[in-house]
C-alpha positions as CSV (number, residue, x, y, z in Angstrom):
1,X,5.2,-17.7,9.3
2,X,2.4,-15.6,11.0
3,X,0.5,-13.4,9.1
4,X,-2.0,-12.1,11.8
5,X,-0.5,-11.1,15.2
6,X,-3.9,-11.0,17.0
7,X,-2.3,-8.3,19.5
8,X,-0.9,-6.0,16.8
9,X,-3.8,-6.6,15.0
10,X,-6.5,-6.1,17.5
11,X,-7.3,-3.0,16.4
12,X,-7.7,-3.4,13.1
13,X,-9.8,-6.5,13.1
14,X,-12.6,-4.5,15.6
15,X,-12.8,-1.7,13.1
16,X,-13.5,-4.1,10.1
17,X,-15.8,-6.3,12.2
18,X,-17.6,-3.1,12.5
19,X,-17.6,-2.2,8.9
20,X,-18.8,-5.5,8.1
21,X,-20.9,-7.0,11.0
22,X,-24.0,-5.3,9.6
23,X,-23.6,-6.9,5.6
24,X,-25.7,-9.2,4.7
25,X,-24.4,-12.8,4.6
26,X,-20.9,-12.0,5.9
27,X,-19.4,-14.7,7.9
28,X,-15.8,-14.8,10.1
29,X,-13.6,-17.8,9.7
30,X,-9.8,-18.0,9.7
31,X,-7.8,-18.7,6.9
32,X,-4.1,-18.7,6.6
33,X,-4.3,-18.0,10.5
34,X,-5.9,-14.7,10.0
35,X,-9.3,-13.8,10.6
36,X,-11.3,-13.3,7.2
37,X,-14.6,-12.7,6.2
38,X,-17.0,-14.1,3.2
39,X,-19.9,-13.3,1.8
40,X,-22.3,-16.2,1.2
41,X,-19.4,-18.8,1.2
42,X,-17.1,-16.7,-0.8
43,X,-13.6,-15.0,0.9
44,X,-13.2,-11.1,0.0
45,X,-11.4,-10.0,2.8
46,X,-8.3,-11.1,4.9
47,X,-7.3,-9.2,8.1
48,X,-3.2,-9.4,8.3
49,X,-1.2,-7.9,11.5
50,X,-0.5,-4.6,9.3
51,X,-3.7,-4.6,6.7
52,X,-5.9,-6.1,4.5
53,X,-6.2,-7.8,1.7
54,X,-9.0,-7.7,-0.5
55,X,-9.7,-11.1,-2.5
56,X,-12.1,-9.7,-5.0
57,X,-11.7,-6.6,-5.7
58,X,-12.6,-5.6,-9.2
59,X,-9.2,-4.5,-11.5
60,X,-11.4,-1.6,-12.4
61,X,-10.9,-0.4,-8.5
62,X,-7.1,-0.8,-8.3
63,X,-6.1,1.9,-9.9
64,X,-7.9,4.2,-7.3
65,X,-7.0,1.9,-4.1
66,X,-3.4,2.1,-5.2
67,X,-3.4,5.8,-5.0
68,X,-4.8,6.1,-2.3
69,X,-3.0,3.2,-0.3
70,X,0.2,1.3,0.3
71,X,-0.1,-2.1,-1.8
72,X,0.9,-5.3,-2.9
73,X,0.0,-8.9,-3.3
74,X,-0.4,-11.2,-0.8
75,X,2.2,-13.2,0.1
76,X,1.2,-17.0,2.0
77,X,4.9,-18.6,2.8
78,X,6.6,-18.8,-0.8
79,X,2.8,-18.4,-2.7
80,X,2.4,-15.0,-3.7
81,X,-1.5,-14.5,-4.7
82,X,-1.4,-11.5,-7.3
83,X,-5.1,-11.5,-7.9
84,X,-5.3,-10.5,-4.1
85,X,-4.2,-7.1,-3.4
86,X,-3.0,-6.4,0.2
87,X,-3.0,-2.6,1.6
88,X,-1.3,-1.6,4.6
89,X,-3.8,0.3,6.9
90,X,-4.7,0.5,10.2
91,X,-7.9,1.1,12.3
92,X,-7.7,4.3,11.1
93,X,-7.9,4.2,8.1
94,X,-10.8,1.5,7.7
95,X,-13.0,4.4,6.8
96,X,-11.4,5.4,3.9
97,X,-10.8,1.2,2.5
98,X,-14.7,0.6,3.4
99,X,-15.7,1.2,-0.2
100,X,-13.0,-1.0,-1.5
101,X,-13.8,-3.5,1.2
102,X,-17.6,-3.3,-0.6
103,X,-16.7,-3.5,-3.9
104,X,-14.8,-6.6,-3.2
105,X,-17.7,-8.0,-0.9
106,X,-20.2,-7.0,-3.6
107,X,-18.0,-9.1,-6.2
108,X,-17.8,-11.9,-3.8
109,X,-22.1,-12.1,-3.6
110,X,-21.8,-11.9,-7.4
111,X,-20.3,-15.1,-7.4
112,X,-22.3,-17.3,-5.8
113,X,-25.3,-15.8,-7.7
């Protein structure tokens, strides 16, 4: 199963490279054939064909993400991740999931502290 259509998904991918190219200790790898990003070793963010999903995003935070965005947990084959909350966005609306995107980044840096 694909996850990360890298033509669908184009878009999406540049405008969280942008968000995230200038954070401190964020690298790029892929993971479940999607591009994803960590923070000093640690995943927070996952780029799918039709969203995101956010590894360590704080429970506190949900509550306001899944007001403000489509949601659910990630799904990998027949693994469904519930910790890791997926939001269906596109390049658009990067802007508004950047300080989600942070708070799960900022939780990822706290755990390699």
């Amino acid at each position: 199963m694909t996850y990360y259509d890298p033509e669908t998904g184009a878009a999406l991918k540049a405008a969280l490279d942008d968000l995230v190219s200038e954070w401190p200790a964020v690298t790029e790898r892929t993971m479940f054939g999607c591009p994803s990003y960590q923070a000093d070793g640690t995943l927070f963010a996952v780029v799918v064909t039709d969203g995101v999903a956010l590894t360590r995003l704080p429970e506190t935070d949900r509550p306001e993400l899944e007001a403000a965005f489509e949601t659910g947990p990630f799904r990998a084959g027949e693994r469904t991740v519930t910790k890791w909350v997926q939001v269906t966005v596109d390049e658009d609306g990067v802007e508004r999931l950047a300080p989600f995107v942070e708070s799960s980044y900022e939780a990822a840096l706290e755990e390699t502290d």
